[in-house]
C-alpha positions as CSV (number, residue, x, y, z in Angstrom):
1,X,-44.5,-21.9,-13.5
2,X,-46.2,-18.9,-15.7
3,X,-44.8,-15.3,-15.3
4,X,-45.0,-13.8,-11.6
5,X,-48.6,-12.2,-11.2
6,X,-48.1,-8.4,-12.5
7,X,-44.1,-8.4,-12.2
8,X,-44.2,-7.1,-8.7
9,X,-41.2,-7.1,-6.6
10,X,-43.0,-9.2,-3.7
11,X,-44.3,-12.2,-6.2
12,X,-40.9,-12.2,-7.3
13,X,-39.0,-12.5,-4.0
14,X,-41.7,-15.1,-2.5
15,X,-42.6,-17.5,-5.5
16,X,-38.9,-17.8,-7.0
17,X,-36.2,-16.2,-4.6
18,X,-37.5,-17.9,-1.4
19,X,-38.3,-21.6,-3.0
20,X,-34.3,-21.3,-4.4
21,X,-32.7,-20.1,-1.2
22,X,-34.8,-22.8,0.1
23,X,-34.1,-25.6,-2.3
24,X,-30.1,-24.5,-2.0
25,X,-30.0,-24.7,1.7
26,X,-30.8,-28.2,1.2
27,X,-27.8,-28.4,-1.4
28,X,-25.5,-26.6,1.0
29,X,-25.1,-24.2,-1.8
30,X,-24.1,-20.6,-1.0
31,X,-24.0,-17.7,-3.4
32,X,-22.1,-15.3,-0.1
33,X,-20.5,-17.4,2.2
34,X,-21.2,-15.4,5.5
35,X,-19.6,-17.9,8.1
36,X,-15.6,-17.8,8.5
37,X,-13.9,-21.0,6.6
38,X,-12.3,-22.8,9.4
39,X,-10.2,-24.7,6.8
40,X,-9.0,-22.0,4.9
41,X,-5.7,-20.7,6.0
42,X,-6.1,-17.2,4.3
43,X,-8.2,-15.2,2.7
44,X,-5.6,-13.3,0.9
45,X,-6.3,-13.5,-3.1
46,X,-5.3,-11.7,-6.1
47,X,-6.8,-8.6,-6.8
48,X,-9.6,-9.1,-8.7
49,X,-12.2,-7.1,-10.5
50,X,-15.2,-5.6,-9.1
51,X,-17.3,-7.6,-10.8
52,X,-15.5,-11.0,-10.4
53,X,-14.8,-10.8,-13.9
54,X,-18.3,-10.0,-15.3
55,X,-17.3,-7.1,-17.1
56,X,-17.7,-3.5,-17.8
57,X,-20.7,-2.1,-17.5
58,X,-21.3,1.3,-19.3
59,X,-23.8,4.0,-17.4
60,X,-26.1,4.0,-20.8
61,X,-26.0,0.4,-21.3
62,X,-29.4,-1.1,-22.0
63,X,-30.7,-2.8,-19.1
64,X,-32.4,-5.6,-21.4
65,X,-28.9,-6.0,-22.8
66,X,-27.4,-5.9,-19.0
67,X,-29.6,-8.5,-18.4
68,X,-28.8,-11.2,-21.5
69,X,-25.4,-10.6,-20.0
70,X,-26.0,-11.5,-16.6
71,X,-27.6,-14.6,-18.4
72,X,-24.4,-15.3,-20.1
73,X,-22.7,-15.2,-17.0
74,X,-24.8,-17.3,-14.7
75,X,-24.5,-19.9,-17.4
76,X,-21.4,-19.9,-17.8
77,X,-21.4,-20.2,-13.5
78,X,-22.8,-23.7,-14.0
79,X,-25.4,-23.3,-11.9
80,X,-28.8,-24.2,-14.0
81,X,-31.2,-22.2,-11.2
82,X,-29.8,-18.7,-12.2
83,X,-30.0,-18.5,-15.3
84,X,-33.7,-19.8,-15.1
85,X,-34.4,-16.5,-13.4
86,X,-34.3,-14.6,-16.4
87,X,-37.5,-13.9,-17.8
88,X,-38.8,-13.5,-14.6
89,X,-36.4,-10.9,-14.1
90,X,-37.1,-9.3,-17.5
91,X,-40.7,-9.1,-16.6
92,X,-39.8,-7.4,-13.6
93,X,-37.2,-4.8,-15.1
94,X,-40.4,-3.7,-17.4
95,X,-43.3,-3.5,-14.5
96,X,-40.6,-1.9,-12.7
97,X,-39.6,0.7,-15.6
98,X,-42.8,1.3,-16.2
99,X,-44.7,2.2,-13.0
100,X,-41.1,4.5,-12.7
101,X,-42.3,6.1,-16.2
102,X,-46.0,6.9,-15.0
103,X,-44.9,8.4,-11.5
104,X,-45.0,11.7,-10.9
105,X,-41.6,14.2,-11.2
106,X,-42.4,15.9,-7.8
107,X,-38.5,15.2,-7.2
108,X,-39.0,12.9,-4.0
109,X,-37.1,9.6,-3.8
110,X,-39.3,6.7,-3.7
111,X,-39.0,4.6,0.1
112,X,-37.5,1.2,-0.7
113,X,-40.6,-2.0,-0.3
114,X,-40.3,-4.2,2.8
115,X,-39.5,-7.3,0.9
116,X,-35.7,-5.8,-0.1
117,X,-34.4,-6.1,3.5
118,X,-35.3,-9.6,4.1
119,X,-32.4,-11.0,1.0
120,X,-29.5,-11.3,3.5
């Protein structure tokens, strides 16, 4: 598969999020389990970091760099779909960056696109 058409946030979430969600469902894999585990007695664990254990994550740290970290993570997840993600998400992170840098400063927060509710 060649780069998502133009790095939009749509392309992105139709050609690779919903084929993966699709292709795990089949697996029975889940990334958030949302249904109650009726063979777990508790759900009492250690206290764990906010970022189950991915690290600190500075408020000037490069988001290119932020993103060969998340690599490093999901590979070291085990699962081989993540990490495959990456360049996809790297084209992304610039379209994204760089329809932000040619907006215009009138100070009004951009509306959130349709295709971020439909995730969960």
């Amino acid at each position: 598969m060649s780069l998502i058409d133009g790095g939009t946030p749509e392309a992105f979430f139709a050609n690779l999020l919903l084929p993966l969600k699709r292709h795990n469902a089949s697996r029975r894999v889940q990334y958030f389990a949302r249904e109650p585990d009726q063979a777990a007695e508790t759900y009492w664990q250690e206290i764990a970091t906010r970022t189950g254990g991915f690290g600190s994550v500075p408020a000037d740290s490069d988001p290119a760099g932020l993103l060969d970290q998340l690599a490093e993570y999901w590979r070291a997840s085990g699962d081989p779909a993540l990490p495959r993600l990456l360049p996809y998400l790297k084209q992304l992170r610039e379209a994204l960056a760089a329809k932000a840098a040619a907006a215009p400063a009138d100070g009004k927060d951009p509306e959130l696109s349709d295709s971020v509710y439909p995730l969960f």
